[in-house]
NUDRENVO-264614 format. One record per residue (C-alpha): residue in one letter; x, y, z. Coordinates in steps of 0.05 Angstrom, whole numbers, plus 32768, in hexadecimal, padded with zeros to 4 digits. Example, Ala and Ser with C-alpha at 12.3 -4.5 7.8 and 13.67 -1.06 7.14 Angstrom:
2
A80F67FA6809C;S81117FEB808F;
END
This chain:
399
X800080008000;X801480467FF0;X801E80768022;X7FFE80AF802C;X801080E9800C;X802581258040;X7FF18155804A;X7FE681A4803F;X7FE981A58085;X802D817F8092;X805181A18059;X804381EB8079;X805581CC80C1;X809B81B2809A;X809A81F38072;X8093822E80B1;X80C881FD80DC;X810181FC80A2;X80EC824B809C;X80F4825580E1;X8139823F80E7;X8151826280AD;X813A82A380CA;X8158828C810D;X819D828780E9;X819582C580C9;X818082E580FA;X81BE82D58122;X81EA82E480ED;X81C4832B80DC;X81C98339812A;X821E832A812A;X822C835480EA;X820783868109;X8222838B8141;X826A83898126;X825E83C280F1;X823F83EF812F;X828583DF8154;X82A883F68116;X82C283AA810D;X82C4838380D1;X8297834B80C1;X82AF830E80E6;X828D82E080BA;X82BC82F48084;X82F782E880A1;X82FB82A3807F;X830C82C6803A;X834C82D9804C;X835F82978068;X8375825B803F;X833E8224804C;X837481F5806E;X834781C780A2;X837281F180E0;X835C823580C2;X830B821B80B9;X830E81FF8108;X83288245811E;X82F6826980F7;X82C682428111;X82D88250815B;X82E582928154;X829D829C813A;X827E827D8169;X82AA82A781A0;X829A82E4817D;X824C82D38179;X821D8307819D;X81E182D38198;X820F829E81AC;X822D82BE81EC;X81E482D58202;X81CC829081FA;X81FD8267820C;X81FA826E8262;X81B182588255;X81B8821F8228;X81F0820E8259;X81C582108295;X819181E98274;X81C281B58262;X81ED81AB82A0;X81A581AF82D0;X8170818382A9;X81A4815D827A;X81DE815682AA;X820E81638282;X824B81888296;X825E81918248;X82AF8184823A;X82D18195827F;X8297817A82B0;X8278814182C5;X8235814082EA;X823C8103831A;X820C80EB8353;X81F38112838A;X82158157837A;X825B813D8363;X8280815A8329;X82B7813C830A;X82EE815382DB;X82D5812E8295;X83228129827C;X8334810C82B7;X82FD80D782B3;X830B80CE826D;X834980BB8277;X8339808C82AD;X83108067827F;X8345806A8247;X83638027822D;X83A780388229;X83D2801E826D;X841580238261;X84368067825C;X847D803E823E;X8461805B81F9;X8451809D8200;X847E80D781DF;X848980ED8229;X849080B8824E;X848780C8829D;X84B3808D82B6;X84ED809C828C;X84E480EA8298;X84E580DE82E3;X851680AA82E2;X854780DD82C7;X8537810B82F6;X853680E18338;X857E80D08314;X859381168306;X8579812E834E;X859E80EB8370;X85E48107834F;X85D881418381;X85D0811583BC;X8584812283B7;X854B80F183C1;X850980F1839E;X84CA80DE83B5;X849780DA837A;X844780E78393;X841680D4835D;X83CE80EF8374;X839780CA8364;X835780E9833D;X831C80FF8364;X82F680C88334;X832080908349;X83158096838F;X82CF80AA838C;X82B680848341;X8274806C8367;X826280B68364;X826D80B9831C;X82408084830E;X82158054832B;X8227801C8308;X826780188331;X82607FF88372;X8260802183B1;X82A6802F83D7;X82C6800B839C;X830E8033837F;X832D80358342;X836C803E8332;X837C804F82EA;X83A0802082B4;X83D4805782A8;X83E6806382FE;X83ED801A830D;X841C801982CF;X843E804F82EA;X844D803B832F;X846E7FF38311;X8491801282E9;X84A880408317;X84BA800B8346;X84DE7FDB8313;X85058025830C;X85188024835E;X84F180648359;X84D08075839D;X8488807883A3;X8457808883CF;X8411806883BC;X83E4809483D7;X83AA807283AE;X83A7803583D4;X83AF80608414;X8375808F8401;X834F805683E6;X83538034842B;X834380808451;X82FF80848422;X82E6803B8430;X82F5804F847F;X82D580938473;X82968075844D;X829080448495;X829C807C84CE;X827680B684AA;X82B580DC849C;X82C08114846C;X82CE81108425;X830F81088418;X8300813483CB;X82D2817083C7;X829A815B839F;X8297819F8376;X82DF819C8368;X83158170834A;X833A816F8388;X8346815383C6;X8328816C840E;X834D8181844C;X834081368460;X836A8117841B;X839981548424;X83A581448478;X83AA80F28465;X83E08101842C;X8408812B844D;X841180FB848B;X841B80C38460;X845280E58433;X847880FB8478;X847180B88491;X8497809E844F;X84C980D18452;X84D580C2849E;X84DE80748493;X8508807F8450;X853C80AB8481;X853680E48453;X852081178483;X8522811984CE;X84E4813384FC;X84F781788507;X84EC81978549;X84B581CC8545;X846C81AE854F;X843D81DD851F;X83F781E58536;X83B381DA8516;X837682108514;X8333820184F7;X832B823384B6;X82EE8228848C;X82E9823B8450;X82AA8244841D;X82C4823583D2;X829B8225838C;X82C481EC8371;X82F681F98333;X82C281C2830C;X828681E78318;X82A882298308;X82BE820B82BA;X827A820982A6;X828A825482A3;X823D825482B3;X8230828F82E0;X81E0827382E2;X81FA82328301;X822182558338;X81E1826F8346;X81C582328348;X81F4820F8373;X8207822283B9;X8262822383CC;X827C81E583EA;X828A81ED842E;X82D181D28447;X82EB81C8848D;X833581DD847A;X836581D984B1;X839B820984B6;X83E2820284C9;X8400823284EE;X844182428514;X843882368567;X8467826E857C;X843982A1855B;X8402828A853C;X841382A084F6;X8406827084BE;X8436823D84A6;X846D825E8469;X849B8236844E;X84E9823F8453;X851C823C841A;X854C8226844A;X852D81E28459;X853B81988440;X850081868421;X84EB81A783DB;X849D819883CC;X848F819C8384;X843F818F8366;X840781B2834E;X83C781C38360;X83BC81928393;X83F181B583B7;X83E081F683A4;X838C81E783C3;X8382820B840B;X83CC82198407;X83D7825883DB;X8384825983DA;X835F826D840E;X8360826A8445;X83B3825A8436;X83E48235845D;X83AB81F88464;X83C981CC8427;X83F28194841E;X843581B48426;X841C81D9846C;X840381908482;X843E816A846F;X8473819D848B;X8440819684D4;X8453814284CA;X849B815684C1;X8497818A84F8;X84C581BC84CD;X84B581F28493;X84C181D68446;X84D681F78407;X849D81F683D0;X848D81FB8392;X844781FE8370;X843581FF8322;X83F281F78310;X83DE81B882EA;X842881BA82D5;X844A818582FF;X8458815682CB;X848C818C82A4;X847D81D182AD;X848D81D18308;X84D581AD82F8;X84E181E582BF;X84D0821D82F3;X850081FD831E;X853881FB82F6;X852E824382E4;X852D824C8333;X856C82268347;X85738244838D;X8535821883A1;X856181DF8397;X859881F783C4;X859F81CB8403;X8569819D83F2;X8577814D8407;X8531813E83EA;X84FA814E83BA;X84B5813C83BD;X8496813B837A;X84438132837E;X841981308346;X83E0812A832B;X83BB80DE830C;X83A180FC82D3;X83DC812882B7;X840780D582AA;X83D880EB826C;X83CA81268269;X840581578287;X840C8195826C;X844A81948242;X844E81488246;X848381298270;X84CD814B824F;X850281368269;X852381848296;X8563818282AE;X857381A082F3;X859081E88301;X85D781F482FF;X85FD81F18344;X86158232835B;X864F824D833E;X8647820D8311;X8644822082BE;X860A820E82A3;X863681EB8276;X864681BE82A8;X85FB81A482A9;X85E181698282;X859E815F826F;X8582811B8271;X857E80E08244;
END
């Protein structure tokens, strides 16, 4: 049987929608040239006539309309809004887990990723740190490497329910790591299995947290458990001796939107969503009360990124990882903090900083899970500062 021709009545439906659309396109387009003439600007839209149509030259054309869009930028917060609170969808940086957590989506992609051994990679970690532990070691200086684990590996029940309750994860690419590292006589200190023990003993006494669930990092609780678990390593390695002056603690709460919430860029959201509120502890010096600072003069050089740099250079300051772990070791540390640069970028600033290395008998190099993947600036290989009064000649930079 033949089917039934469309009717009058469907046609005009079709007809008005595919009309509407076009004048909605047009409309945005008449609204942006518009706009740009009044400014005295030239027509955006036009800009791809000058450019050779290479496939680089159409993507960047392509952002930088959409970037330049009036109709777009008014729009967008909405559509945003809509899509992160009925959808739950944190678009490319987010992801909306369970009961109010958020997750860094690279992170969680990488998790998930197939590849496990980082032996292959263009920057490989292991040989990158191997040559530097090596390099450091011809000074007479230890190195204690820190990997961090992701907020999604120690909390991947509150990504998704399919994934048992209080069960961790540690990622293909970490495990491989930490063998390798090991086969390398590289010391480690694996403070997954340590924080995956603290969250199943958490999840049974009603403790806090030990991540913020608006944010990609760790709470005072992770930050308190690290630091006396590094200390302890240090202490039974031999590297550094107790010191003699006993820090004390203050209570120093802080109220804080999360840096995952605040890369939806979404001001409506914020709105929407009420600061985490975090018991920070505060380290502070007994003899006058002043907050923990660190001292160039000291043994121990810290090196990380942003899990150091949390409640320690952010408010409310001197309530991070470095304050915490120089409390363990009763004695002030030397520090130094790059932002999502740990992998290449913190070992760079040091060697343009050589003074930080002076007197040092060990470093203490944390970073993050995710960046075995995903550093910024890969893993290169940096040699260390010239010596004083050594050329820089004199300095070799590793195989």
């Amino acid at each position: 049987m033949d089917a039934e021709p469309p009717s009058r009545g469907s046609r005009a439906a079709e007809l008005a929608l595919v009309i509407f659309f076009l004048v909605l396109v047009a409309s945005g387009l008449l609204i942006q040239t518009t706009v740009e003439l009044l400014k005295g600007k030239g027509v955006g839209a036009l800009a791809v006539l000058h450019q050779k149509p290479t496939s680089a030259n159409l993507r960047a054309y392509e952002h930088n309309l959409e970037d330049a869009s009036v109709v777009a930028r008014a729009l967008r917060p909405w559509f945003q809004f809509v899509q992160f609170a009925w959808l739950h969808d944190g678009g490319e940086k987010a992801l909306v887990g369970r009961d109010g957590w958020l997750f860094y989506k690279p992170g969680c992609d990488d998790l998930l990723a197939r590849t496990s051994s980082t032996a292959a990679s263009t920057n490989d970690p292991v040989a990158a740190i191997v040559a530097w532990r090596d390099a450091l070691a011809a000074r007479g200086i230890h190195l204690l490497v820190v990997p961090t684990p992701n907020k999604e590996s120690i909390y991947p029940d509150q990504v998704t329910h399919r994934i048992a309750s209080e069960k961790m994860v540690m990622s293909p690419a970490q495990r491989d790591l930490l063998a390798r590292l090991r086969s390398a006589g590289v010391e480690c200190v694996d403070l997954f299995r340590v924080l995956a023990k603290a969250r199943t003993e958490s999840s049974q006494t009603g403790s806090p947290p030990l991540y913020l669930k608006q944010d990609s990092h760790w709470s005072p609780a992770g930050v308190a458990i690290a630091a006396k678990t590094v200390a302890h390593r240090l202490i039974e390695l031999g590297w550094a001796k107790p010191g003699s002056l006993e820090y004390s603690e203050r209570p120093a709460p802080v109220e804080r939107f999360g840096d995952v919430l605040r890369m939806l860029q979404s001001p409506r959201i914020e709105q929407r969503a009420a600061p985490e509120k975090i018991p920070c502890v505060q380290v502070i010096r007994p003899d006058s009360s002043q907050p923990y600072q660190d001292d160039g003069a000291s043994s121990v050089l810290v090196l990380g990124d942003s899990f150091l740099r949390i409640y320690e250079q952010d408010e409310p300051n001197s309530a991070g990882f470095i304050a915490h772990l120089a409390k363990e070791l009763k004695q002030p540390l030397t520090s130094l903090v790059s932002d999502g640069g740990a992998s290449t970028l913190v070992r760079q600033e040091l060697y343009r900083r050589p003074a930080l290395l002076r007197n040092k008998g060990v470093v203490v190099w944390e970073f993050v899970e995710r960046d075995i993947h995903l550093g910024t600036e890969g893993w290169q290989k940096v040699p260390l500062p010239a010596l004083p009064g050594q050329p820089q000649s004199a300095v070799a930079t590793p195989k």
